[in-house]
C-alpha positions as a printed NumPy array, in Angstrom:
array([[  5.912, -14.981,  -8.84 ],
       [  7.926, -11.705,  -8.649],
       [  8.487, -10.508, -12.184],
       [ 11.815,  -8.914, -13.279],
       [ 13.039,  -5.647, -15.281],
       [ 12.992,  -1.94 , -14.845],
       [  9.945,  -0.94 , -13.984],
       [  9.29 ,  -2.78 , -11.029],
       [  9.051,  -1.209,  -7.582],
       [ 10.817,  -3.975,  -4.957],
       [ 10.639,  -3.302,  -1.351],
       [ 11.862,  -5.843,   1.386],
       [ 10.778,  -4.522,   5.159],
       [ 10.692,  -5.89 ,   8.588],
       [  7.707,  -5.051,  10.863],
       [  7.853,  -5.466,  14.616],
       [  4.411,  -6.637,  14.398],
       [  2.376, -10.084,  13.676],
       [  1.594, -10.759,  10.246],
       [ -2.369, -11.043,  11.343],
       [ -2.043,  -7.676,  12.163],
       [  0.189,  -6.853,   9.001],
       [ -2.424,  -8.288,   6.947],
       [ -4.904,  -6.306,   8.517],
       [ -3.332,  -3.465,   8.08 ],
       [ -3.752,  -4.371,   4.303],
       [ -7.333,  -4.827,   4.414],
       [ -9.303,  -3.283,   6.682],
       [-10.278,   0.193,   5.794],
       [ -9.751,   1.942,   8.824],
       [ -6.465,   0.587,   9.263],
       [ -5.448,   1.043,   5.684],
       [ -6.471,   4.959,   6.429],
       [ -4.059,   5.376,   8.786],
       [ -1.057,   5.258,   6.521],
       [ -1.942,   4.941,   2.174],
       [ -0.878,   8.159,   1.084],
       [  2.667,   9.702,   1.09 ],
       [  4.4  ,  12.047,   4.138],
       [  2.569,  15.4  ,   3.771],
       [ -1.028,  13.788,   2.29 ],
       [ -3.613,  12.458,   4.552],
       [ -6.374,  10.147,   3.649],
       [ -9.66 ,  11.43 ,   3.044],
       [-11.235,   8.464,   1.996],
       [-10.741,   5.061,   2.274],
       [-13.416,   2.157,   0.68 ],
       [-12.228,  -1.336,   0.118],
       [-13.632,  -4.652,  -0.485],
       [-10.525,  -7.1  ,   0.282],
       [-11.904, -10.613,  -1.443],
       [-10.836, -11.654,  -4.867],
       [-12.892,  -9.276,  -7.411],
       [-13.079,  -6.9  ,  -4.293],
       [-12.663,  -3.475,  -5.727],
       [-10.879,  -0.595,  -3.258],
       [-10.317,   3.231,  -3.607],
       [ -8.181,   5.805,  -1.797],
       [ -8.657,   9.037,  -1.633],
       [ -5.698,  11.558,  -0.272],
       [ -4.779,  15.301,   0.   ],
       [ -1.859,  17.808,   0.852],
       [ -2.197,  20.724,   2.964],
       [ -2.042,  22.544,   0.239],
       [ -5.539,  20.733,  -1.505],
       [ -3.441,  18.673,  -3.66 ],
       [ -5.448,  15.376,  -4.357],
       [ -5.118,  12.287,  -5.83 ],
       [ -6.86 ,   8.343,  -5.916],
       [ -5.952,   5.306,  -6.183],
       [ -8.111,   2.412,  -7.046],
       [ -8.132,  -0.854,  -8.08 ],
       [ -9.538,  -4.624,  -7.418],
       [ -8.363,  -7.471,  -5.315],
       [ -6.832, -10.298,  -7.05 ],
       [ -5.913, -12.575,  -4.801],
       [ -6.564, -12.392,  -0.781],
       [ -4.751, -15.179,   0.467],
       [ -5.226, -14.257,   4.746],
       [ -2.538, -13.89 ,   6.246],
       [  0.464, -14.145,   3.683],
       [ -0.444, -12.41 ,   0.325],
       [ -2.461, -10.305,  -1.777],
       [ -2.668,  -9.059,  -5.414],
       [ -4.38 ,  -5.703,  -6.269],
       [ -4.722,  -4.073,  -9.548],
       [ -3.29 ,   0.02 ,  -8.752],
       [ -4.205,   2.978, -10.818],
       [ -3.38 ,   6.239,  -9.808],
       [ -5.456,   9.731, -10.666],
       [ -4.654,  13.353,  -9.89 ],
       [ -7.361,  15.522,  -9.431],
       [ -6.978,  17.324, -12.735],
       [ -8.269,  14.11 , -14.002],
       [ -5.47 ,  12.545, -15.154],
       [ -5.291,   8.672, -14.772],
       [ -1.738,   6.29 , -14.819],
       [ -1.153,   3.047, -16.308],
       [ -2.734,  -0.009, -14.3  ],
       [ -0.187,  -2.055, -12.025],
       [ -0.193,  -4.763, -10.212],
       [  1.122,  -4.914,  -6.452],
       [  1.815,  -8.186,  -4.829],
       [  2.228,  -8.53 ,  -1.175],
       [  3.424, -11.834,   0.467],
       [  3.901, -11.242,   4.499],
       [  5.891, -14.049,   6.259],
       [  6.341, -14.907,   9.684],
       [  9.853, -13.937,  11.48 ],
       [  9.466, -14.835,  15.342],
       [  6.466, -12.78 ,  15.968],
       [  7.924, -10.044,  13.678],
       [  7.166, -10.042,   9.482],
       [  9.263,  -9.407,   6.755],
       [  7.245,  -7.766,   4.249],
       [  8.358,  -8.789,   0.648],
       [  6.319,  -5.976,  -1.723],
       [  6.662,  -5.551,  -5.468],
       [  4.67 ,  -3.385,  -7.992],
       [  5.013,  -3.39 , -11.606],
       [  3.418,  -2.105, -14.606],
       [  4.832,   1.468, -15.002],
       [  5.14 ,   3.141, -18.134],
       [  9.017,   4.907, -17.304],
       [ 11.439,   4.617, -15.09 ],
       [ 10.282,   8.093, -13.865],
       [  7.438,   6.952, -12.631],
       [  8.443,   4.053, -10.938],
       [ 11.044,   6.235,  -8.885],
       [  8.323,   8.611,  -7.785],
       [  6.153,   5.901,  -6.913],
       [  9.059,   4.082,  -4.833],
       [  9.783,   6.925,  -2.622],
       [  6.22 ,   7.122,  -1.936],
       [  5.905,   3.631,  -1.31 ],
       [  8.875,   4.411,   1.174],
       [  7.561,   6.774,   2.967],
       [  3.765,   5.192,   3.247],
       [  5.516,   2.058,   4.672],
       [  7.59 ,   4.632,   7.125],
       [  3.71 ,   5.693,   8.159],
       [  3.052,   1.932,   8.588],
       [  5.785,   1.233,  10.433],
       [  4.85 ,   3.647,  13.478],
       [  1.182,   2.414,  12.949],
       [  2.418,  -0.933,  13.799],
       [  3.9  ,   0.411,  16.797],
       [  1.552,   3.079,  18.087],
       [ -0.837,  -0.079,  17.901],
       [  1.262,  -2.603,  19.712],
       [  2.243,   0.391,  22.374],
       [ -0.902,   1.098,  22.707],
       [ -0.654,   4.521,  21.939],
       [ -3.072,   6.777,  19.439],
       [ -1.286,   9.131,  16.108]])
């Protein structure tokens, strides 16, 4: 269930892509690599664990040596519709957010899937906007994942 209020992060997209691969792109290290951190990070290090009690981690970094991680544990893995994680994010001064939860649920559209994506939990409404736009852009990086992958082509 999708809860409701202001500091909630929803985010409906469309994928030209199967949800198997979707999901994968969830839950598979390597693939979650290729796109978990905003426009202008890259991912340094990605570990995760995708069963329920699964724990993950992220690790990215700007060009300038900015870095941050996010971590968290699997709640539900539900292959190839939905997941629950647990989300806490750290900057590399040390400094650690509030835990939030994400929920995923991915449902078939013709060979295509809609992506329905919530996260909620934040302390302000500052936050949440920050983390929105970076959700936006991460799903951008997705997006042409999803196609380099199904073109056949390498990012």
């Amino acid at each position: 269930m999708m809860a409701t209020g202001r500091h909630r992060i929803p985010i409906v997209r469309i994928f030209d892509a199967p949800r198997d691969l979707v999901f994968r792109t969830w839950t598979t290290a390597e693939e979650v690599g290729t796109w978990f951190a905003p426009p202008g990070f890259e991912v340094t290090r990605c570990e995760l664990d995708a069963r329920p009690g699964g724990r993950w981690q992220v690790e990215f970094r700007s060009a300038d040596g900015e870095t941050h991680r996010e971590y968290g544990e699997f709640r539900e893995v539900v292959p190839p519709e939905r997941l629950v994680l647990t989300l806490t994010q750290a900057d590399g001064a040390g400094n650690t957010g509030a835990e939030t939860v994400v929920t995923v649920v991915l449902a078939d559209q013709g060979g295509k899937t809609e992506m329905t994506f919530e996260q909620t939990g934040f302390e302000s409404v500052a936050v949440r906007d920050g983390n929105a736009e970076g959700w936006r852009g991460c799903f951008d990086k997705l997006d042409q994942h999803l196609f380099d992958v199904s073109t056949g082509r390498t990012s």
